[in-house]
Kinemage of the C-alpha trace (Angstrom):
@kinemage 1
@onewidth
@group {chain A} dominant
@subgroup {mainchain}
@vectorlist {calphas} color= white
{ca unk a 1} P -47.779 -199.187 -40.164
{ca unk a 2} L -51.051 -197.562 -41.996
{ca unk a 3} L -53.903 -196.218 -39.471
{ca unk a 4} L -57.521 -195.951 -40.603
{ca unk a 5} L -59.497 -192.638 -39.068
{ca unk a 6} L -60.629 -194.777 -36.590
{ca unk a 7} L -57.887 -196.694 -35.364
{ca unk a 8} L -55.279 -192.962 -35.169
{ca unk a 9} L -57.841 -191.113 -33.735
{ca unk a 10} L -58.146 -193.913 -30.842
{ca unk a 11} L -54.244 -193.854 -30.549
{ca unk a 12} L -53.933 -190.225 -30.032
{ca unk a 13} L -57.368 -189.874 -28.445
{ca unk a 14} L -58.925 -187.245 -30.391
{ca unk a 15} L -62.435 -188.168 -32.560
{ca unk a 16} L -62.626 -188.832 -36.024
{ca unk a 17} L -64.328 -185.656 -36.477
{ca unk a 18} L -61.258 -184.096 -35.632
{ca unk a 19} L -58.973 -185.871 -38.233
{ca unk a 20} L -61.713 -185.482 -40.848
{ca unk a 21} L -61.663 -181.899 -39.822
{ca unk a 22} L -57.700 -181.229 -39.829
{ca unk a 23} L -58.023 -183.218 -43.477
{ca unk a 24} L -60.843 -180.058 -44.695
{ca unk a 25} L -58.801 -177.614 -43.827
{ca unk a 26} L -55.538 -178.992 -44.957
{ca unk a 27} L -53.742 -179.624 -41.702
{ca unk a 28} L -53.537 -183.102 -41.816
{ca unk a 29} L -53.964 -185.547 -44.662
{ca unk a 30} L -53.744 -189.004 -45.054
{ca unk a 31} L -51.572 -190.934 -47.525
{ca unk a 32} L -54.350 -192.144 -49.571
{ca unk a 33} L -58.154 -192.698 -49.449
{ca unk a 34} L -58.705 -196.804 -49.582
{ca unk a 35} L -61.242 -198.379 -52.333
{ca unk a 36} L -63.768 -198.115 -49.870
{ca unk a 37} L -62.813 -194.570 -49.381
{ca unk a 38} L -61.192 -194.836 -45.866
{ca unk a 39} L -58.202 -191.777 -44.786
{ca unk a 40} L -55.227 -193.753 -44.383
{ca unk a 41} L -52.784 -192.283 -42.393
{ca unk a 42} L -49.003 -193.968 -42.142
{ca unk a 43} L -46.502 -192.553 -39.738
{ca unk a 44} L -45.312 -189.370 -41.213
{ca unk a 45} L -48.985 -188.171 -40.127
{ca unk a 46} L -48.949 -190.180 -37.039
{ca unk a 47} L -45.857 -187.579 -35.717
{ca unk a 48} L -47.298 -184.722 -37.864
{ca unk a 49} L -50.663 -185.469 -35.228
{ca unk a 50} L -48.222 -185.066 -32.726
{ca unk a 51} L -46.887 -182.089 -33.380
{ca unk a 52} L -50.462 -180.312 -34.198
{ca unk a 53} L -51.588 -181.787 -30.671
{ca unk a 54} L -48.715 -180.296 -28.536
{ca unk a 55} L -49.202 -177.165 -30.124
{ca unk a 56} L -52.819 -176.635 -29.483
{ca unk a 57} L -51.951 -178.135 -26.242
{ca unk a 58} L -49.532 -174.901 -25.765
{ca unk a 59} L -52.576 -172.528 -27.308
{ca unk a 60} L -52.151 -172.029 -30.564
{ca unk a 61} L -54.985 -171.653 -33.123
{ca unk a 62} L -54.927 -174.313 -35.913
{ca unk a 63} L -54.184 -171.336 -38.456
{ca unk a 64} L -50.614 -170.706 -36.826
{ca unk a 65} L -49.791 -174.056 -36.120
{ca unk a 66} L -50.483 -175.108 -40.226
{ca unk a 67} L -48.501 -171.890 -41.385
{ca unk a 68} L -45.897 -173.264 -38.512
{ca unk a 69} L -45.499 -176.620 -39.756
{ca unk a 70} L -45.522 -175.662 -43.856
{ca unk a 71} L -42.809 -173.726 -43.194
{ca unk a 72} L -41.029 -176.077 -41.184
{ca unk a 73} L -41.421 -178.227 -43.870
{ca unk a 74} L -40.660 -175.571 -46.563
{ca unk a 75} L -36.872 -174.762 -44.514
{ca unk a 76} L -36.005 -178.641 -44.414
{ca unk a 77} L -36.582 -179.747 -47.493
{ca unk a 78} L -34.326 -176.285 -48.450
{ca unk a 79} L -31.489 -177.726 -46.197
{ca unk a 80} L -32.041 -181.472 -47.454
{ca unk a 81} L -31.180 -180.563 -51.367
């Protein structure tokens, strides 16, 4: 399933602000921009949202939690080839 801004940030009740935010800073970003030049998230980014929001939940600063989840990313895709 593909989310617009609108409809994910209404799902995981946080404003659009925030998910065009987490997109500037390169925390979160969509999939693809639409011809009208809509985010589109899909559900990679949907759990990726997830993970950001339980981790500012627990106090961390958006800084850590990027540098967090890159390397998280960096270690499985190590392990996957």
């Amino acid at each position: 399933m593909e989310y617009t801004t609108q409809s994910l940030s209404k799902l995981a009740k946080v404003s659009p602000r925030t998910l065009r935010y987490y997109d500037q800073i390169g925390l979160l970003k969509p999939i693809r921009k639409s011809s009208n030049g809509y985010r589109i998230y899909g559900q990679n980014e949907v759990d990726k949202l997830q993970q950001i929001l339980f981790y500012k939940a627990m106090g961390m600063e958006l800084e850590t939690i990027k540098q967090m989840l890159e390397f998280l990313t960096l270690t499985s895709n190590i392990v996957d080839s």
